[in-house]
C-alpha positions in Angstrom: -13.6 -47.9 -54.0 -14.4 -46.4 -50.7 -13.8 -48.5 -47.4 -14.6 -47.6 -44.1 -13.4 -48.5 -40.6 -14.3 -48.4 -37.4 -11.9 -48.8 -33.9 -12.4 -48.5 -30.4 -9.8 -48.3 -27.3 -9.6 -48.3 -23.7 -7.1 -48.0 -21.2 -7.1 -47.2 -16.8 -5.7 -44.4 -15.1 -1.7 -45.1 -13.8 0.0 -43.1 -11.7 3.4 -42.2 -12.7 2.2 -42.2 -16.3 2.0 -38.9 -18.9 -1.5 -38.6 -20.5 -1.1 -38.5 -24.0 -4.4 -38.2 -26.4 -3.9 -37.5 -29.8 0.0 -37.5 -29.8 -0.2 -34.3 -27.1 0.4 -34.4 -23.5 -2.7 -33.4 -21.2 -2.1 -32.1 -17.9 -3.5 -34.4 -15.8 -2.5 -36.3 -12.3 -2.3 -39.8 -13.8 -1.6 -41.3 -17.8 -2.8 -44.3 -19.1 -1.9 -47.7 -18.9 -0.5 -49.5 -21.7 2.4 -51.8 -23.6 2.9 -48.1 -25.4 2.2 -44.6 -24.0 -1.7 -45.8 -24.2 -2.6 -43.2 -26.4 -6.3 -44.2 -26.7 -7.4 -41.8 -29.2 -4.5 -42.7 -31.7 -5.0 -46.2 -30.8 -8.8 -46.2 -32.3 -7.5 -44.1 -35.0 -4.7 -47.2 -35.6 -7.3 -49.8 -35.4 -10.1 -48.3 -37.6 -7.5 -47.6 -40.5 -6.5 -51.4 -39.8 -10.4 -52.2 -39.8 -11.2 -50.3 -43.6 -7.9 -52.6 -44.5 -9.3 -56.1 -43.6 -5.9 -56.3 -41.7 -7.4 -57.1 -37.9 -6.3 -55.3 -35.0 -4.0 -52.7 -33.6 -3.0 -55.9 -31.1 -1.9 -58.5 -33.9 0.5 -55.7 -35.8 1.7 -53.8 -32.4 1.3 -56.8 -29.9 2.1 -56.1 -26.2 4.2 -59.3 -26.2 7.0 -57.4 -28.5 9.3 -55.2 -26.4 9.7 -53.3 -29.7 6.5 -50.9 -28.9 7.3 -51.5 -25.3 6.6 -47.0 -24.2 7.1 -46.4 -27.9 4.7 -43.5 -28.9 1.3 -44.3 -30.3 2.1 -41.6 -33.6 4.6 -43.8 -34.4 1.9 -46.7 -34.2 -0.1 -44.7 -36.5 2.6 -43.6 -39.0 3.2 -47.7 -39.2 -0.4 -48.1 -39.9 -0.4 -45.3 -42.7 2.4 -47.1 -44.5 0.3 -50.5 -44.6 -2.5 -48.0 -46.1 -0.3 -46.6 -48.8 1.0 -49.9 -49.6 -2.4 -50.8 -49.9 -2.7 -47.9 -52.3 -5.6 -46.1 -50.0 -5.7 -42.9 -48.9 -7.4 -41.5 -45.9 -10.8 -39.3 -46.4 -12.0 -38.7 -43.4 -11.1 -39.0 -39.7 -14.4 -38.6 -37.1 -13.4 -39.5 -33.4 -14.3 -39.2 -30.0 -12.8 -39.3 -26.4 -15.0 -39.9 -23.6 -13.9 -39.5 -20.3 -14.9 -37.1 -17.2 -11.2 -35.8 -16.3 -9.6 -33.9 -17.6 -11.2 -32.0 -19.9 -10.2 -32.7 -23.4 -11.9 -29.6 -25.1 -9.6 -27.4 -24.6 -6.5 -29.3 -26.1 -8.8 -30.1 -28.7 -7.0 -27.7 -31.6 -3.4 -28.9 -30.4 -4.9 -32.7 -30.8 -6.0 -31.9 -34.8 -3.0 -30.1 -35.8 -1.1 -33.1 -34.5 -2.6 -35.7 -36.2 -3.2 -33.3 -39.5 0.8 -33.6 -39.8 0.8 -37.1 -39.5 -2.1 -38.3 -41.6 -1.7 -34.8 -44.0 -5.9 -34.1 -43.5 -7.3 -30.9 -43.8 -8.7 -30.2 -40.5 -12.2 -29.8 -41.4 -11.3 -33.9 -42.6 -10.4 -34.5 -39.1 -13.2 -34.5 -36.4 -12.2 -35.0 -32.8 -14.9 -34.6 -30.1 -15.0 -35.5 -26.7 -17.8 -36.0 -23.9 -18.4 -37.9 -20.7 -20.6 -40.4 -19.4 -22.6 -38.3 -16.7 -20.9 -40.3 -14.1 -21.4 -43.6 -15.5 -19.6 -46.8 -16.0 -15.7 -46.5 -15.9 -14.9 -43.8 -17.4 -17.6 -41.8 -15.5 -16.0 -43.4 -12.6 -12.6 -41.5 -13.7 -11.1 -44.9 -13.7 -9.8 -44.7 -17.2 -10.5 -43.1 -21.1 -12.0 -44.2 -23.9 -11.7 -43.3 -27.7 -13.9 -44.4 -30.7 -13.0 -43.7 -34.1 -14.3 -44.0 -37.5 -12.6 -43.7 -40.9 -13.1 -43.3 -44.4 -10.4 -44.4 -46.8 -10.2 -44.5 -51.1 -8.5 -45.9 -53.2 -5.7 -44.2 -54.8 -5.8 -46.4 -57.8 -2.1 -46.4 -58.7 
């Protein structure tokens, strides 16, 4: 049986913060705001692979209220999310994502981004699609307030 998922995330600009997307560190003036290190791209992955579960949220498993995530990293988010999938007996099938924002540019860290998460979630790279784009100015993140990440998955079965 196939299942798929589907997760969104946003977080603001912070000074004083690293921006991480995708488990690597961008050079850029300001991070992300968050409980975690905000990793927005990770944190869509997290919450579609919770989504194709039925198991809610990225909030209800890795709640901002538990000092236990407090600036833990967002692969370790998503390694904790693959183990509920395997205990689920899925496996992942497809990874397709997208990071919109107008600074910086994500393009270029692109490759670093899909070897990252290939490690983690052991996807081919041509199973893992990671995209980014802007807004043309629009709305917050064309406003360079902040980033957002969408991301839809495919999981299977594993049927043992």
């Amino acid at each position: 049986m196939h299942r798929i998922g589907f997760g969104f995330d946003a977080h603001r600009f912070e000074e004083g913060r690293k921006l991480i997307i995708g488990g690597v560190e961008i050079p850029h003036a300001e991070g992300l705001s968050g409980h975690s290190d905000a990793d927005v791209l990770t944190h869509a992955i997290c919450d579609a692979l919770l989504g194709a579960l039925g198991l809610g949220d990225i909030g209800s498993h890795f709640p901002d209220s538990d000092p236990k995530w407090k600036d833990v990293s967002s692969l370790t988010l998503l390694e904790e999310t693959l183990a509920k999938m395997n205990d689920a007996k899925y496996d992942i099938q497809n990874i397709d994502s997208t990071v919109v924002c107008e600074k910086p540019r994500i393009s270029p860290h692109i490759r670093a981004i899909k070897e990252k998460l290939s490690a983690i979630t052991g996807l081919e790279p041509g199973s893992l699609g990671i995209k980014a784009t802007t807004t043309d100015g629009m709305g917050f993140t064309g406003r360079g307030e902040g980033i957002a990440a969408y991301a839809v998955v495919i999981i299977k079965s594993s049927g043992t």
